[in-house]
C-alpha positions in Angstrom: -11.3 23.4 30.7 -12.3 27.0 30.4 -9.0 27.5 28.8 -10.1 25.7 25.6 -13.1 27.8 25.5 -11.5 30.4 25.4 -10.0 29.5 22.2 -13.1 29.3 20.7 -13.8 32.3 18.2 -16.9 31.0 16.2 -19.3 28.5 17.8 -20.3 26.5 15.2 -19.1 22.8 14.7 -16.4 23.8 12.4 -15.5 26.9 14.5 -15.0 24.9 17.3 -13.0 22.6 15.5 -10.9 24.8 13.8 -9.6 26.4 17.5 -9.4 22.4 18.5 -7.1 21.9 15.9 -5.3 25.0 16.0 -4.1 24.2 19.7 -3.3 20.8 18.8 -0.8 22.4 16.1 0.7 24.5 18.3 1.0 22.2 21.1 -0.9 23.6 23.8 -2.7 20.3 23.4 -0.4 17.5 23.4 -0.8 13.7 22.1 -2.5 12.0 24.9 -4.4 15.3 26.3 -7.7 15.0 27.4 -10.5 17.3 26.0 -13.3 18.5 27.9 -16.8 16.6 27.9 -19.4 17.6 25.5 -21.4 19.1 28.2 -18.6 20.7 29.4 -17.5 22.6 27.1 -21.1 23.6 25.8 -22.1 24.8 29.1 -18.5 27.0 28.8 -19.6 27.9 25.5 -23.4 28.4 25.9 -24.5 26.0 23.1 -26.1 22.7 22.7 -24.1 19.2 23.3 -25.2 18.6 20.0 -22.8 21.5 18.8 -19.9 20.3 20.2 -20.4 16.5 19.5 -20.1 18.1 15.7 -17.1 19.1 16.0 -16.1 16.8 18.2 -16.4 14.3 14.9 -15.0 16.2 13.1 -11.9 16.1 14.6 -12.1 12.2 14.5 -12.4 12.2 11.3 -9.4 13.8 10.5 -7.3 11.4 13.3 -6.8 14.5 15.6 -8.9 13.5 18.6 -10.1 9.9 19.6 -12.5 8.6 21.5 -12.2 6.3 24.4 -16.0 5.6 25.8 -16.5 6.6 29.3 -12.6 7.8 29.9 -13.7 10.3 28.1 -11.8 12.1 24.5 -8.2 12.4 24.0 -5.8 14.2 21.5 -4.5 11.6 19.4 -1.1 9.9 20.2 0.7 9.2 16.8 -0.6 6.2 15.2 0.9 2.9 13.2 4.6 3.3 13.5 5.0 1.0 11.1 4.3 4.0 8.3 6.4 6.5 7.5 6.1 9.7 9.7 4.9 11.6 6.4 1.6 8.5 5.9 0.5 8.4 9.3 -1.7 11.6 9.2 -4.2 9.5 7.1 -3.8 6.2 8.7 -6.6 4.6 11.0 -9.0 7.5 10.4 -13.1 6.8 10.2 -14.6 6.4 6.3 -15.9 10.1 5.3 -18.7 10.3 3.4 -16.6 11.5 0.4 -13.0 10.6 0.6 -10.5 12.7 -2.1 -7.4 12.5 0.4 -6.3 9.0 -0.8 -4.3 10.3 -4.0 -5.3 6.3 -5.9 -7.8 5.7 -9.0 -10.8 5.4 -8.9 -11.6 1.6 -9.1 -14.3 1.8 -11.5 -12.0 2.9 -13.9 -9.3 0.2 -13.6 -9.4 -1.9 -16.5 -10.8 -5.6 -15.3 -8.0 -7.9 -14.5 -10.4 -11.3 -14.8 -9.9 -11.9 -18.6 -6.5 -11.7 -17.9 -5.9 -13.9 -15.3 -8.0 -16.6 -17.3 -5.5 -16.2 -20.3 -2.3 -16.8 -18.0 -1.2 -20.3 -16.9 -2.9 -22.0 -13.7 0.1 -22.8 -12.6 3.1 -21.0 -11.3 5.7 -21.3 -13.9 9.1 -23.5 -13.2 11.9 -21.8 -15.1 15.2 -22.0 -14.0 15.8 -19.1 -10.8 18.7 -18.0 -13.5 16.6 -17.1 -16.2 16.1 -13.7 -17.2 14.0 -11.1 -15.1 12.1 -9.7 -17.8 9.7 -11.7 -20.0 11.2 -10.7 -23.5 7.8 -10.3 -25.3 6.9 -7.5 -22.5 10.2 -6.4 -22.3 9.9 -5.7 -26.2 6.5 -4.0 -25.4 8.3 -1.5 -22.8 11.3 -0.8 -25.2 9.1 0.0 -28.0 6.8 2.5 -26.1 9.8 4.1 -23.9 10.1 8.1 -24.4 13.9 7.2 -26.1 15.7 4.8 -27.3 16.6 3.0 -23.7 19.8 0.5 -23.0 18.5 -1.4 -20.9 14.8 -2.1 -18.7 13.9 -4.5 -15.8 10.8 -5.0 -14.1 10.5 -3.9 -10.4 7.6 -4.4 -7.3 6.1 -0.7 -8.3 7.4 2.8 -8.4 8.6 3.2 -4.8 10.5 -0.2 -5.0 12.6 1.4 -8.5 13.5 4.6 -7.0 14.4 2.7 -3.3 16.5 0.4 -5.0 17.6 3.1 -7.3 19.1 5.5 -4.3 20.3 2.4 -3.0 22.6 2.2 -5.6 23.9 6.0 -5.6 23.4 7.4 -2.4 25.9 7.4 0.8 25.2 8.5 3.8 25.4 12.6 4.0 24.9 13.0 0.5 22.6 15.4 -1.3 19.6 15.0 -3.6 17.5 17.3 -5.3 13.8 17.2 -5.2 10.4 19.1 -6.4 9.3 20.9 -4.0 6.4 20.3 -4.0 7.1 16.9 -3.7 6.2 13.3 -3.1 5.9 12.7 0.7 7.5 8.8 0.9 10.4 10.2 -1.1 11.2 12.8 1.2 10.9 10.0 4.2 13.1 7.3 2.2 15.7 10.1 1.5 15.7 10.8 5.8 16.5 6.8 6.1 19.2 7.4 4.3 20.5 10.5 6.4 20.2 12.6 3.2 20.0 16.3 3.0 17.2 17.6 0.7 18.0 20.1 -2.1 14.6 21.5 -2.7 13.6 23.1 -6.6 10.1 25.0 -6.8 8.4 24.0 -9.7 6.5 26.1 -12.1 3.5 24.9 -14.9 6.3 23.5 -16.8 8.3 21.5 -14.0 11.1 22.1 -12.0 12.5 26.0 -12.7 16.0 26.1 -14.4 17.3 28.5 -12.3 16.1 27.2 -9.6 17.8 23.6 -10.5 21.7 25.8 -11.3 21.5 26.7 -8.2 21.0 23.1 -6.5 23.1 21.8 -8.3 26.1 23.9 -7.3 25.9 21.9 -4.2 27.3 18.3 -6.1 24.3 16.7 -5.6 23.9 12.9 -6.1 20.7 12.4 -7.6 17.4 14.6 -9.2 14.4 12.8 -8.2 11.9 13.9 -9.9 8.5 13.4 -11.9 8.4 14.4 -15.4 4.6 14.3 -15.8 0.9 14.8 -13.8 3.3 15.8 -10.9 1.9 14.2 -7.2 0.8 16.9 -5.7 0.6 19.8 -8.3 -0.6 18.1 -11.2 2.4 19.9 -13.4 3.6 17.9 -16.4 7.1 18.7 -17.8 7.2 20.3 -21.1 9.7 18.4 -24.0 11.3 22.3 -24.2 11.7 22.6 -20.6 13.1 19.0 -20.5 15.5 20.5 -23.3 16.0 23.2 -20.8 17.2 21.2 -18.0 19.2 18.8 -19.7 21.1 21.9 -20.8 21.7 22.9 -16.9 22.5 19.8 -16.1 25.1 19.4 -18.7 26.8 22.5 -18.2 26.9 22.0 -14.3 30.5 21.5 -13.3 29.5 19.9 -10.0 26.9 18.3 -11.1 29.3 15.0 -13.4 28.4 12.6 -11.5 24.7 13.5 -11.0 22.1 11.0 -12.2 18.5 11.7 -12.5 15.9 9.6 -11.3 12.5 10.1 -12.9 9.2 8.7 -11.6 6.4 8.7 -14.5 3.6 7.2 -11.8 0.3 7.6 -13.7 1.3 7.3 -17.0 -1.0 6.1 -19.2 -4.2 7.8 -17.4 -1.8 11.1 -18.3 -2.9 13.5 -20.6 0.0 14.8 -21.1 3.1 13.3 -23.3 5.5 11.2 -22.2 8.4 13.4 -21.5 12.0 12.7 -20.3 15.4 14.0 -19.7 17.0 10.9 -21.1 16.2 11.7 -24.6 18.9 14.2 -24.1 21.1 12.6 -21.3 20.7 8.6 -21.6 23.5 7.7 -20.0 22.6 9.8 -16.7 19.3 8.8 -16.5 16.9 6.2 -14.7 13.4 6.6 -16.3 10.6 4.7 -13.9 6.9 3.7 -15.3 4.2 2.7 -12.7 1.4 1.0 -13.9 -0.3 1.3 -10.5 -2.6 4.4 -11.7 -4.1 3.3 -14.7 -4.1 -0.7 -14.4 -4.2 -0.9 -10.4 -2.0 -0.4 -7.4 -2.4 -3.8 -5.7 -0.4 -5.1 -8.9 2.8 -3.5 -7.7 4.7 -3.4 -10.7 6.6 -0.6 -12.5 9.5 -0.4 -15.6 12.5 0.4 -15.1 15.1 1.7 -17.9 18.7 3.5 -18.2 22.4 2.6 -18.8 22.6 -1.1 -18.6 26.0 -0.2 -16.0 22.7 0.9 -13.8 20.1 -1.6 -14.0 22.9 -4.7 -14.6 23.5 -3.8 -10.8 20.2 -3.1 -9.8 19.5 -6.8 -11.3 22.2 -8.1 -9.9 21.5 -7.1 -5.9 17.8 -8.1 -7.3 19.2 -11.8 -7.5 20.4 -11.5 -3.7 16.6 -10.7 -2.4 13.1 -11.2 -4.3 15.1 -12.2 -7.7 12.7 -11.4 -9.8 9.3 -9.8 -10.4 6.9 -12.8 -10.3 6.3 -13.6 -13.9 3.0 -14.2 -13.6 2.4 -10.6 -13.0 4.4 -10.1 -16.4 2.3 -11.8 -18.1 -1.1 -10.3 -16.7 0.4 -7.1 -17.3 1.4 -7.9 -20.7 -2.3 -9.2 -21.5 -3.5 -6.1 -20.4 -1.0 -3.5 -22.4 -2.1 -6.1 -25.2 -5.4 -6.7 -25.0 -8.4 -4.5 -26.8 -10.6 -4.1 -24.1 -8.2 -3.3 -21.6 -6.3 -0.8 -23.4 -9.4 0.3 -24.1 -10.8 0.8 -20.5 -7.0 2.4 -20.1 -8.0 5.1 -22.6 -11.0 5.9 -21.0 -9.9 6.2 -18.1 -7.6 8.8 -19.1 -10.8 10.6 -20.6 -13.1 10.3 -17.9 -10.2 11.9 -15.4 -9.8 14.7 -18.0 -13.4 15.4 -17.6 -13.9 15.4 -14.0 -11.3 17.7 -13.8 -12.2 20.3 -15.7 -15.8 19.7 -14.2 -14.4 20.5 -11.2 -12.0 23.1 -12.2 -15.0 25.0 -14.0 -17.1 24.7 -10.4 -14.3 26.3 -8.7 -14.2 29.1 -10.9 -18.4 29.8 -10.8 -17.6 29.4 -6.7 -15.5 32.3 -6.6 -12.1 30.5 -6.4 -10.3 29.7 -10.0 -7.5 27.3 -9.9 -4.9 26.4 -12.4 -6.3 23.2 -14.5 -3.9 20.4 -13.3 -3.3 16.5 -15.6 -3.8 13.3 -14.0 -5.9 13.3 -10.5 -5.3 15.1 -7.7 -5.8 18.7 -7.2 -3.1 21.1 -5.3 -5.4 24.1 -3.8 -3.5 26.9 -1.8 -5.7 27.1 1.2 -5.2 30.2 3.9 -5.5 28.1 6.9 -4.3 24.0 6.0 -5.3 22.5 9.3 -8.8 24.9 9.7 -9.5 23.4 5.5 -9.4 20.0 6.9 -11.3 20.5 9.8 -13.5 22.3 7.9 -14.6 19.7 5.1 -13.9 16.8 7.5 -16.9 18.5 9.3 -19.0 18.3 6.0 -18.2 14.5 5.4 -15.2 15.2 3.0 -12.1 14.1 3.5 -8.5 15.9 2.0 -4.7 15.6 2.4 -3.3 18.4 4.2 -0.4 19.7 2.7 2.4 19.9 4.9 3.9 16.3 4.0 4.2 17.1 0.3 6.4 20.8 1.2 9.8 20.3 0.9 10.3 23.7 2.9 8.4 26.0 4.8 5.9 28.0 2.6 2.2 29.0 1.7 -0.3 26.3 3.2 -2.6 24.0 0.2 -4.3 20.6 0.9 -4.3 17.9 -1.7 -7.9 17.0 -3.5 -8.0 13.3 -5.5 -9.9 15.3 -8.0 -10.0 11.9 -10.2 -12.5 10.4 -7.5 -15.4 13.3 -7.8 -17.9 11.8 -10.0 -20.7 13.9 -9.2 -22.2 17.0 -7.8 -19.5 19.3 -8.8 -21.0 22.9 -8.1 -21.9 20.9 -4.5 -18.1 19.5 -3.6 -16.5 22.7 -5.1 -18.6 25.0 -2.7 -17.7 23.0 0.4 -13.7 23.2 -1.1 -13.8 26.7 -2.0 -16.0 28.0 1.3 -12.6 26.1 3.1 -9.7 27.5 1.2 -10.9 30.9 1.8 -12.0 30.2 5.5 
């Protein structure tokens, strides 16, 4: 074993970590590997057991290493196949003492669903399996709060399920799509089921970068997925001139006809910022997605979708030949609570309380010694020098984060992703411990 000692550089638990994990990434540890006892390796290293069983958690807490008793501590074999390659980094890992890699709400701020439920029938309702999808007093509700005047909007089982069912409709196998990069890390493994090849657009504080989007789109892309505001990871909302902006590319591109443009407004009404979209200048080419898992809770899964009704007639339409319809029931508690007082209410301040901890944070940062760009919605994207040695790092201090490879669409600087929203205290406190890693 003196082979991992010798990859130690700093003998402190995160130290010791970090050169862990840093032979795990490179493969000179593989899944399945054993480590070296705790005694081993601090007689090697000439430090306590205590030492190295720091670090040694550590590393569990971040699902790198796992523990098997007497057998003795093992690098980690890749876990629940049943997630996507890009989610199983932050399956089946231990609770941390503060945990900001999750990228949901907080649940305190969720508006309370009991009221609600109490105002919607007992009983499951027993319409005809022909009626239509959308109940029309919520379906009125959607139209007159949409960013344009729409054609036509259905209800769907959350985001993920409209922009699936979306790409199921355009895409073939081999074709191209554009997406942010960075981007959303189940998009990017939803367009490998398909056998897609990624078209990756840096973004800049405004969204995606004109330029950037000619260039893509010389390759006769498909689709443009994209997400107009409080972008998941960066926290970049699209301006309405920048909107203006890529509409104009988009309609001047002579390869990019057929092209339609899929956007995915996720938090929504927790965003600070406005509601922007590309179909107030393209509404035939555009399919405009609103999640209501971020500011009315994710175990709802439901989300609105609206575009040309030659779009969502067919997405209804293969709709019919699986689930049908988006329970009704749901409808209606959603309704109540886009309807109700309190609720909208609790919605609001939601959005306030985010705002707050973010800057809270934001201005920590800064008195630490490492000023960040003030992002909308929840999560934080921090550029980190070493991703794998940040996670170690604050996993080591009880704080979980998101390391950033998933969300990169191509190779480039290293961050890890902070759910900023879910820091409701001790700010100077969790912004040392972020800062002290980033820089590390």
């Amino acid at each position: 074993m003196k082979s991992v000692a010798l990859a130690v550089e700093e003998t402190t638990p995160s130290g010791i970590a970090g050169a862990i994990a840093r032979l795990i990434s490179s493969g000179d540890l593989a899944p399945g590997d054993r480590l070296p006892t705790v005694r081993e390796l601090a007689g090697d290293l000439g430090v306590s057991p205590a030492t190295v069983s720091h670090a040694w958690q550590a590393l569990a807490r971040v699902g790198l290493i796992v523990s098997r008793g007497r057998s003795g501590s093992f690098v980690r074999e890749a876990p629940t196949t049943w997630l996507p390659p890009r989610s199983r980094g932050l399956a089946g890992q231990p609770v941390a003492r503060l945990d900001l890699s999750t990228g949901t709400p907080d649940p305190q701020l969720l508006p309370s669903i009991g009221p609600a439920l109490s105002r919607v029938s007992s009983r499951a309702g027993t319409a005809s399996y022909l009626d239509v999808p959308v109940l029309p007093e919520l379906e009125a509700l959607l139209r007159g709060s949409w960013p344009y005047p729409v054609d036509a909007v259905t209800v769907v089982d959350g985001a993920m399920d409209a922009i699936s069912r979306s790409l199921d409709l355009l895409l073939h196998y081999g074709d191209r799509v554009v997406v942010e990069d960075p981007g959303f890390p189940p998009i990017f493994d939803l367009l490998e089921h398909y056998g897609i090849e990624r078209l990756p657009v840096e973004l800049d504080e405004q969204g995606m970068r004109p330029a950037a989007l000619a260039e893509a789109l010389k390759r006769s892309p498909a689709a443009i997925v994209m997400q107009p505001r409080t972008q998941n990871p960066s926290g970049v909302s699209m301006t309405l001139e920048r909107a203006r902006e890529l509409a104009r590319v988009v309609r001047a591109s002579r390869t990019a006809e057929n092209t339609v443009i899929i956007e995915d407004d996720h938090s929504g009404a927790i965003s600070a910022s406005e509601d922007v979209s590309l179909g107030a200048f393209l509404p035939d080419r555009v399919l405009h997605v609103r999640s209501y898992s971020k500011s009315h809770g994710p175990d709802l899964r439901i989300a609105a979708l609206g575009g040309p009704a030659s779009l969502i007639d067919r997405i209804v339409a293969r709709r019919q030949l699986g689930p049908g319809w988006t329970s009704r029931m749901l409808q209606s508690i959603l309704y109540d609570l886009l309807t109700d007082a309190t609720s909208v209410a609790a919605v609001d301040e939601a959005q306030r309380v985010y705002g707050q901890r973010q800057r809270a944070l934001n201005s920590a940062l800064g008195a630490a010694g490492y000023p960040v760009r003030l992002p909308d919605g929840i999560n934080l994207w921090m550029p980190v020098a070493d991703e794998r040695n940040a996670v170690v790092q604050l996993a080591a201090a009880g704080v979980r984060v998101a390391a950033g490879t998933p969300f990169l669409a191509s190779p480039g600087p290293q961050f890890v992703r902070v759910t900023a929203g879910l820091v409701r205290d001790d700010y100077d406190a969790v912004a040392t411990l972020l800062a002290k890693a980033a820089l590390a």
